[in-house]
C-alpha positions as a LaTeX table, in Angstrom:
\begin{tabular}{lrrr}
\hline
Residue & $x$ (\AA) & $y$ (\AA) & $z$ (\AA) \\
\hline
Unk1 & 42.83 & 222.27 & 287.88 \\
Unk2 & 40.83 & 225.25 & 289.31 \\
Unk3 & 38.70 & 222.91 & 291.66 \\
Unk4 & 42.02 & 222.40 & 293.32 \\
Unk5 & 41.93 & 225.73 & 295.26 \\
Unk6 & 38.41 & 225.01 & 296.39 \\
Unk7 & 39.18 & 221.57 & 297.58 \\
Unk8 & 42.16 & 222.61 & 299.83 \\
Unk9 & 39.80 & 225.78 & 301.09 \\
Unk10 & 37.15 & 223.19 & 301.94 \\
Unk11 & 39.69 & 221.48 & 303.45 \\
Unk12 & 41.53 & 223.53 & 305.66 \\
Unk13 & 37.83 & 225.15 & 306.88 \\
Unk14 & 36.98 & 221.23 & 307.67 \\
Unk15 & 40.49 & 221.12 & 309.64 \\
Unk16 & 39.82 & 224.34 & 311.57 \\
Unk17 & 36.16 & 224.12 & 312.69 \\
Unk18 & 37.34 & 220.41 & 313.70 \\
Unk19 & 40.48 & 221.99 & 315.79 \\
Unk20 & 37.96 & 224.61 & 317.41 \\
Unk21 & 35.76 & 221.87 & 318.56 \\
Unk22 & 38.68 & 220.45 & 320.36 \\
Unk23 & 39.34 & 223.35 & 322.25 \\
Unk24 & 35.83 & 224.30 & 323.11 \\
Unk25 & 35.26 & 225.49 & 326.74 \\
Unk26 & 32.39 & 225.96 & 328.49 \\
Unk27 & 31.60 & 229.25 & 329.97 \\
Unk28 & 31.73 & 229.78 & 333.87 \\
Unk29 & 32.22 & 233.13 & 335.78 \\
Unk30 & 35.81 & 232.69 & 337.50 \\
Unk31 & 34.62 & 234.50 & 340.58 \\
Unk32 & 31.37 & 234.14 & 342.54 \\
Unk33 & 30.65 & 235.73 & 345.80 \\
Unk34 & 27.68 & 234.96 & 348.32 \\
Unk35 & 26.44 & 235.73 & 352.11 \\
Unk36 & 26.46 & 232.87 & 354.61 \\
Unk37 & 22.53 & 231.41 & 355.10 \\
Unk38 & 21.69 & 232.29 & 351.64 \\
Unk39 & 21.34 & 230.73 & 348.19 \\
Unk40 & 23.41 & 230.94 & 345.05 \\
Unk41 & 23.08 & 230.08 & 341.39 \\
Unk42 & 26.40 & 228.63 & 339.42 \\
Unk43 & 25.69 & 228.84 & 335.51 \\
Unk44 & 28.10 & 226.92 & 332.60 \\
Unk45 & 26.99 & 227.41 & 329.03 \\
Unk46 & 27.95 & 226.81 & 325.85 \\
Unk47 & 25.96 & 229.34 & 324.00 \\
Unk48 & 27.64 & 228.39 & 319.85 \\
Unk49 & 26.65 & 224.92 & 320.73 \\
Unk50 & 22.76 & 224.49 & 320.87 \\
Unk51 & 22.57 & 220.98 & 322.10 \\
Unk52 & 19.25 & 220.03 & 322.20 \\
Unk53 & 20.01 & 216.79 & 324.89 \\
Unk54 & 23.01 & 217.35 & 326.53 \\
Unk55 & 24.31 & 215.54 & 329.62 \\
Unk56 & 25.93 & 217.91 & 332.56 \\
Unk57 & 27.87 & 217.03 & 335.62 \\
Unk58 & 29.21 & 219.66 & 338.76 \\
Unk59 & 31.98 & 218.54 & 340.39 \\
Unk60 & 33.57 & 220.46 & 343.83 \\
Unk61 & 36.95 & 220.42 & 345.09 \\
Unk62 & 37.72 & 222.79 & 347.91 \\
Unk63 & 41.39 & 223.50 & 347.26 \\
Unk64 & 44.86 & 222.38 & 348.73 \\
Unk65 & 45.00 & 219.19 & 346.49 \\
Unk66 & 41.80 & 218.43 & 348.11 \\
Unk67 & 39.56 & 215.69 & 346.94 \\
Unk68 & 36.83 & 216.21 & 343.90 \\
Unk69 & 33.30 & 215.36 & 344.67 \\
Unk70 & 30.47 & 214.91 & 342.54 \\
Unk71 & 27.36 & 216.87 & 343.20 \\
Unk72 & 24.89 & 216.43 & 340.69 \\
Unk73 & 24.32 & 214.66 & 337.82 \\
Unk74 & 21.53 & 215.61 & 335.22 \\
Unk75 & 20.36 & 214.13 & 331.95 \\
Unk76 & 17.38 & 215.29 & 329.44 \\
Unk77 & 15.02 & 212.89 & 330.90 \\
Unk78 & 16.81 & 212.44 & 334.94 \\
Unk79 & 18.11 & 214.38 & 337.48 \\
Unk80 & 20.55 & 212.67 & 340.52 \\
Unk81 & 20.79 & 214.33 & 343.56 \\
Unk82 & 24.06 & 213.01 & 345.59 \\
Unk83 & 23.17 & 214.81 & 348.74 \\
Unk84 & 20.75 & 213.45 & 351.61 \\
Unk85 & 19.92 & 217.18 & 352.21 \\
Unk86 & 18.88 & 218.07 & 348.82 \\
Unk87 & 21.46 & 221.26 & 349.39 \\
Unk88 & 22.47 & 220.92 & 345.63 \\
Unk89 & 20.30 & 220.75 & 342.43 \\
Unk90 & 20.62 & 220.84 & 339.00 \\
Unk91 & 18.31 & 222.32 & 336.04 \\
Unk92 & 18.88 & 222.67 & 332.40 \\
Unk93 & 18.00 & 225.76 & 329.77 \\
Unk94 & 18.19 & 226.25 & 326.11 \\
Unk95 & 21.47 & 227.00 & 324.49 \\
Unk96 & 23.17 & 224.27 & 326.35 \\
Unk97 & 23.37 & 226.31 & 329.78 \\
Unk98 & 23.13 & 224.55 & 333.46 \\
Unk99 & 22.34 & 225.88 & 336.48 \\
Unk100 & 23.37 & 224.73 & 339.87 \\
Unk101 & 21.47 & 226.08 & 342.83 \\
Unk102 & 23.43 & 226.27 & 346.26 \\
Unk103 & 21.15 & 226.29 & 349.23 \\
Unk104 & 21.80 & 227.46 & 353.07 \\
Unk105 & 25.47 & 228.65 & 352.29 \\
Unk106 & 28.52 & 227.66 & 354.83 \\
Unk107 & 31.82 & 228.40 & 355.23 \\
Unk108 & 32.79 & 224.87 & 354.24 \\
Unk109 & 30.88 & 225.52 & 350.83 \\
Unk110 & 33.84 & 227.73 & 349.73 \\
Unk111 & 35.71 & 226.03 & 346.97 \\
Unk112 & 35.85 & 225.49 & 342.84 \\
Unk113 & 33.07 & 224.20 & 341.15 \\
Unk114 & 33.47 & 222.60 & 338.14 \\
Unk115 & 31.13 & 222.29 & 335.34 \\
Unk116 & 31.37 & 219.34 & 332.47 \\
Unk117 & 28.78 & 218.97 & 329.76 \\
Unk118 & 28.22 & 216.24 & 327.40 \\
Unk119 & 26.45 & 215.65 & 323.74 \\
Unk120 & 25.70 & 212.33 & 323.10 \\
Unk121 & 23.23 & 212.60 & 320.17 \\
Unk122 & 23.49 & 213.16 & 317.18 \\
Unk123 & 26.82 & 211.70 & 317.18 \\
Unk124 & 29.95 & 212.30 & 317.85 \\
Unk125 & 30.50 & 212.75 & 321.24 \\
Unk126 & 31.62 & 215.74 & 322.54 \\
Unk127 & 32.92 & 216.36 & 325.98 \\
Unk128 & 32.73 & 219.92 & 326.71 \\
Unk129 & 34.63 & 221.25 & 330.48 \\
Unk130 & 34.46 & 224.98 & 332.20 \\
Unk131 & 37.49 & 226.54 & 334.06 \\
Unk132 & 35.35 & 226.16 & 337.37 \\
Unk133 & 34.06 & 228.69 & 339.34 \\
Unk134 & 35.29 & 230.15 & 342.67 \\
Unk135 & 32.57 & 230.46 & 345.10 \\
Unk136 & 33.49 & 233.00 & 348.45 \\
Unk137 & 31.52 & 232.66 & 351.32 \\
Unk138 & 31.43 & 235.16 & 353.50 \\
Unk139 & 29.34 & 236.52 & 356.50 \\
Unk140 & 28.66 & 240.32 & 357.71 \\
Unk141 & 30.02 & 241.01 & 361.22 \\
Unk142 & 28.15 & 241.90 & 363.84 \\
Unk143 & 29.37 & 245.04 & 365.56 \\
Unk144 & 28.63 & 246.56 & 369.40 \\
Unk145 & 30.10 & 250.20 & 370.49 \\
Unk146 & 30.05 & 250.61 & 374.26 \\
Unk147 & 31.77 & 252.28 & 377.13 \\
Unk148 & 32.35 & 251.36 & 380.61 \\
Unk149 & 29.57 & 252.82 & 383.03 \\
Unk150 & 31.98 & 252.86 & 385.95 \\
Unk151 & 33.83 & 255.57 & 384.09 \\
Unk152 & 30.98 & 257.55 & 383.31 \\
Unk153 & 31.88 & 260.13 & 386.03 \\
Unk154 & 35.57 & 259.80 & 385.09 \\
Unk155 & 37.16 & 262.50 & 382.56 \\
Unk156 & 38.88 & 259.25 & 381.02 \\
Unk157 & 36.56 & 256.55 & 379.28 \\
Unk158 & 37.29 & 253.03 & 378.11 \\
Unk159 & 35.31 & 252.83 & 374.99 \\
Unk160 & 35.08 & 249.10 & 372.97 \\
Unk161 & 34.16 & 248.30 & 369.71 \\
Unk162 & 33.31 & 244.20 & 369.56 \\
Unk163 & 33.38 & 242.76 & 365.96 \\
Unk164 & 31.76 & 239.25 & 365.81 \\
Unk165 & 31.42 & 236.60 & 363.61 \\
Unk166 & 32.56 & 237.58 & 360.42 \\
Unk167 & 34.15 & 235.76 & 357.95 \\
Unk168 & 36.73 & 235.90 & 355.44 \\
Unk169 & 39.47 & 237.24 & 357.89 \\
Unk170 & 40.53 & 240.19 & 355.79 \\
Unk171 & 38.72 & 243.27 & 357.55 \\
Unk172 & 39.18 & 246.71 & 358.38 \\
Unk173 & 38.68 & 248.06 & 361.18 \\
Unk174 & 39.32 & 251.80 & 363.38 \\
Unk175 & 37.71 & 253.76 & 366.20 \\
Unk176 & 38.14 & 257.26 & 365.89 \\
Unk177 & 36.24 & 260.40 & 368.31 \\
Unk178 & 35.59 & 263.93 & 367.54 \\
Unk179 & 37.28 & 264.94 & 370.58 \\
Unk180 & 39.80 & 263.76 & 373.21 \\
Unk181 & 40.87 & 260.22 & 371.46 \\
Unk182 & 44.23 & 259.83 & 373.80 \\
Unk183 & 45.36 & 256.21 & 373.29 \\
Unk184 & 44.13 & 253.43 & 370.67 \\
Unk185 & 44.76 & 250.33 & 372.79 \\
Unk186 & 44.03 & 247.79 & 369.86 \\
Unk187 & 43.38 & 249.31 & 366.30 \\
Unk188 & 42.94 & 246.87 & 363.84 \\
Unk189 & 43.97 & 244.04 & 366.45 \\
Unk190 & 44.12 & 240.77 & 364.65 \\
Unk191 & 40.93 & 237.93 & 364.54 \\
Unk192 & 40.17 & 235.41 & 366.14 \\
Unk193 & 38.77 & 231.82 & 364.61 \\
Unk194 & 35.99 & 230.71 & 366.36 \\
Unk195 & 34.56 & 227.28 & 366.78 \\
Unk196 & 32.17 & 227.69 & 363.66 \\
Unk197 & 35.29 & 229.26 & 361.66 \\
Unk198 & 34.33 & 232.75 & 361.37 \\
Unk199 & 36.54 & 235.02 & 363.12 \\
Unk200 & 36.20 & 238.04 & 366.47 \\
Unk201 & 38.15 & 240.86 & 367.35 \\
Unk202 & 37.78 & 243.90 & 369.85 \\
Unk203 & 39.42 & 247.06 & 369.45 \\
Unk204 & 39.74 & 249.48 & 372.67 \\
Unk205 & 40.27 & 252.60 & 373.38 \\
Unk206 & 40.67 & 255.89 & 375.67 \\
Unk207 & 38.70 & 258.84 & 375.57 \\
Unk208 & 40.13 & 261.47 & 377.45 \\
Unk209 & 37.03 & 264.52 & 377.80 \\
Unk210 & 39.06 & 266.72 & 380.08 \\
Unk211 & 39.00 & 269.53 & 376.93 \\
Unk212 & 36.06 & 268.27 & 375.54 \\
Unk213 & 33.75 & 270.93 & 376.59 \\
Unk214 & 29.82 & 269.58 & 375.30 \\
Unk215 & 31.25 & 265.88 & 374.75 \\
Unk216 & 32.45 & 264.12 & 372.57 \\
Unk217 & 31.02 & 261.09 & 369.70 \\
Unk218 & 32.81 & 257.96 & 368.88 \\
Unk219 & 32.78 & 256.11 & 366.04 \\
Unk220 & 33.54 & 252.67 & 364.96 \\
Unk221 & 33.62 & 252.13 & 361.31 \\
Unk222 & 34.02 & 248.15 & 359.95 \\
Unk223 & 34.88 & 247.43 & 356.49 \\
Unk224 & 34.56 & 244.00 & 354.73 \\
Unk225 & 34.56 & 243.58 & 350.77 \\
Unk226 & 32.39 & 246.18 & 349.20 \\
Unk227 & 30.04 & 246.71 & 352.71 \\
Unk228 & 30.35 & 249.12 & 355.14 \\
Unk229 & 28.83 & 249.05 & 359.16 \\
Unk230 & 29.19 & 251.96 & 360.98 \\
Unk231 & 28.43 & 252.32 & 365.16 \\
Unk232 & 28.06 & 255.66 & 366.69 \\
Unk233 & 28.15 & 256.55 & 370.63 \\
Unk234 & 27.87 & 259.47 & 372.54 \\
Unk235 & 29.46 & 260.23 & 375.87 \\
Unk236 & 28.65 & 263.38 & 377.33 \\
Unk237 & 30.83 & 265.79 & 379.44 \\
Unk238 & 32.52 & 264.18 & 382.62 \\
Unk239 & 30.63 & 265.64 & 385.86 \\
Unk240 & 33.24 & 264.82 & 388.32 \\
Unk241 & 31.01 & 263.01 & 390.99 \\
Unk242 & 33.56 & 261.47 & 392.86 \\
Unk243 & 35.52 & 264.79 & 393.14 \\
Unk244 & 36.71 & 265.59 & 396.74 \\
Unk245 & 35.70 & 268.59 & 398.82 \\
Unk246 & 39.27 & 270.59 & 399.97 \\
Unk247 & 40.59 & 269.99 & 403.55 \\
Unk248 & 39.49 & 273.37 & 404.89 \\
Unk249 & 35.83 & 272.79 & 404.11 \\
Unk250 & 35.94 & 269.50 & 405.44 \\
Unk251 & 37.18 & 270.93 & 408.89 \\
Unk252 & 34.58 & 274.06 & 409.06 \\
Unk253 & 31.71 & 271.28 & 408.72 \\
Unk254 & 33.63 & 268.93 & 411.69 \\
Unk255 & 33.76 & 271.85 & 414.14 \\
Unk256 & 29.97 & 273.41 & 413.32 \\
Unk257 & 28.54 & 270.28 & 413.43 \\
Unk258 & 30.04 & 268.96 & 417.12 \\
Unk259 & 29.00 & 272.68 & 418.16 \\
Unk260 & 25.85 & 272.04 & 417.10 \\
Unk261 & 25.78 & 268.72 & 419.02 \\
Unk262 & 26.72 & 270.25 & 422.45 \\
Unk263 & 24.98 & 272.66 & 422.60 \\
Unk264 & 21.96 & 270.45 & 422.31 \\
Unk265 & 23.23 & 268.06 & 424.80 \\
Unk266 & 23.86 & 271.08 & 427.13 \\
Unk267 & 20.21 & 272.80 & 426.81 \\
Unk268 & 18.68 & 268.92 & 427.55 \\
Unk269 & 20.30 & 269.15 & 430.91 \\
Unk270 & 19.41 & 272.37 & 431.98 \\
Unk271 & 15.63 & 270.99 & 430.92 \\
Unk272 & 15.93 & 268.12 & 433.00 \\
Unk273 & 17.73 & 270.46 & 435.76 \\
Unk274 & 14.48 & 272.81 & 435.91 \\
Unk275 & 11.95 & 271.30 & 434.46 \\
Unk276 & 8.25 & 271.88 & 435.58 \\
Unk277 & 6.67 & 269.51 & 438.53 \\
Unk278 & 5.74 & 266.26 & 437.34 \\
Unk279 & 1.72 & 265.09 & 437.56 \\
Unk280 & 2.70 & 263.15 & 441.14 \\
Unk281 & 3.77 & 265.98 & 442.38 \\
Unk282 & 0.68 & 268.15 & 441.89 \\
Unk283 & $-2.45$ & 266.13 & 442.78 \\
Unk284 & $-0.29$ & 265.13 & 445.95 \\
Unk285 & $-0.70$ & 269.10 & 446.71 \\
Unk286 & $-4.12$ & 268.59 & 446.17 \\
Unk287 & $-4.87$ & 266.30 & 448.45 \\
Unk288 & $-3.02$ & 268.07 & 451.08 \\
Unk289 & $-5.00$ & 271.22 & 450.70 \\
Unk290 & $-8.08$ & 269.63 & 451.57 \\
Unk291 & $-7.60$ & 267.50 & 454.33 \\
Unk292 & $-9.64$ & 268.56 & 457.49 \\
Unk293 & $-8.10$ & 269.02 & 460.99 \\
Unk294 & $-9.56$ & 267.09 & 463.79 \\
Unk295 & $-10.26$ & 269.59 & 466.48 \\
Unk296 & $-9.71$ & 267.26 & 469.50 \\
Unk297 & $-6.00$ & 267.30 & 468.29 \\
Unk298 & $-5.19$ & 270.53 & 469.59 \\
Unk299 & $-7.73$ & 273.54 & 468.03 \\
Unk300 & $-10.56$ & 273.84 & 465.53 \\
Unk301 & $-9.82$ & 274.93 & 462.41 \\
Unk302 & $-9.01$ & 274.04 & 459.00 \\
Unk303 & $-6.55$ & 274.83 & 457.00 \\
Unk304 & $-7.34$ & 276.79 & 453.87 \\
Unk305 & $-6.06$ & 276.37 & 450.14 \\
Unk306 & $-2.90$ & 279.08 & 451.01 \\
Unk307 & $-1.78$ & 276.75 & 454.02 \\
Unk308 & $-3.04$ & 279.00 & 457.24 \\
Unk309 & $-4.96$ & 277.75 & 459.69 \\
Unk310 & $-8.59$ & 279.73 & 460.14 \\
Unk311 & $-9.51$ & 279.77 & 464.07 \\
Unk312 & $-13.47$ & 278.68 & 464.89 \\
Unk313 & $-14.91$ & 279.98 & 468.44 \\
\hline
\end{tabular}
């Protein structure tokens, strides 16, 4: 009777290793995050098992009860691509691991991916499934940091902070200045979807620079996940160009200048008043002064350059 012990050890080790094979899972990482336009690698293994031909299968579902499509399909000796596009394909290691590569990443690629492997020989069967993997999509945002020009000689400026195309939703957002920040007209203001399903928002705000004595810098800082963007603008000192001159002033400049103007009207007409002879008038003297006197006409003379009349005997 001292096998007996052995046997039921043997036994219950059978029983157990048996059980664990049952409840074998494959390996997958539950989480899985990649940038929009770029590729990503989804791994299941099975790294006790060692199947040297093993049959694998990814399957993707995109949540909400949502339907479950196959992607690729991949034997020892075959590989089946499902898509036209050859987005999706599917390799095989050692120690029973497979690799699907994502290519070109969109937003509609978010979703569970779900890994099943399969050892057909030697036999049994065995029918090996992962949890699935969550992939996240998302996409930086694009960020702008103006201010309106027309208020550049204001001592209040508009300043905007545009936040485009980023994607998930879940962002943070601020403006802050160094100096004069007087009213945040939309911090953190909610997104916006846009038509390719990443989301916009603008956040505004006045600068007031009255007190702000060498300017002041604005900054608009953007935070999504584990990145950071960060926009800096500089608005100098308000100059006051459009400032008005007092009434006084105004008036002094009114009454010198329409002095000025008379008495330059007033000096022309004395000009024209008493003005030298004109060039008519002068070689029309000329011609006088010269003219002989015919001495049948009552005496012979001429008359000289002064105007008298010289006497000939």
């Amino acid at each position: 009777m001292a096998w007996l012990p052995f046997s039921l050890y043997l036994l219950g080790t059978g029983l157990c290793r048996a059980a664990s094979k049952r409840d074998l899972v494959l390996d997958q990482p539950p989480v899985v995050r990649a940038l929009r336009g770029e590729s990503v690698t989804l791994a299941c293994s099975c790294d006790i098992c060692n199947y040297p031909d093993f049959h694998s299968e990814w399957r993707f579902t995109s949540g909400n009860r949502g339907p479950v499509t196959i992607l690729a399909v991949k034997t020892a000796n075959s590989s089946k691509q499902l898509d036209p596009w050859h987005k999706f394909s599917l390799t095989h290691q050692r120690n029973s691991r497979s690799l699907l590569l994502i290519k070109n990443l969109q937003i509609n690629d978010q979703g569970t991916y779900l890994c099943t492997m399969i050892k057909n020989m030697p036999p049994p069967t065995v029918i090996l499934k992962g949890p699935g993997t969550q992939l996240e999509v998302y996409a930086l945002p694009n960020v702008w940091l103006f201010s309106s020009p027309w208020e550049a000689a204001l001592p209040m400026a508009q300043v905007s902070c545009a936040v485009r195309d980023f994607y998930p939703q879940s962002l943070y957002a601020t403006l802050n200045a160094t100096c004069g920040m007087d009213e945040a007209l939309a911090d953190n203001a909610s997104a916006v979807m846009t038509g390719d399903g990443t989301f916009s928002m603008t956040l505004q705000a006045w600068v007031n620079m009255t007190d702000c004595q060498n300017g002041t810098e604005v900054t608009c800082l953007v935070r999504q996940l584990t990145a950071e963007t960060r926009r800096v603008l500089w608005i100098p000192r308000a100059k006051n160009k459009a400032a008005l001159l007092p009434v006084p002033i105004i008036l002094i400049r009114f009454i010198f200048g329409g002095a000025v103007v008379l008495c330059l009207i007033f000096l022309l007409g004395c000009f024209m008043k008493t003005g030298l002879p004109g060039p008519a008038v002068t070689l029309n003297s000329l011609y006088t002064a010269v003219q002989p006197v015919d001495p049948q006409a009552g005496g012979g003379g001429q008359i000289s350059q002064n105007g008298s009349r010289q006497l000939h005997s």
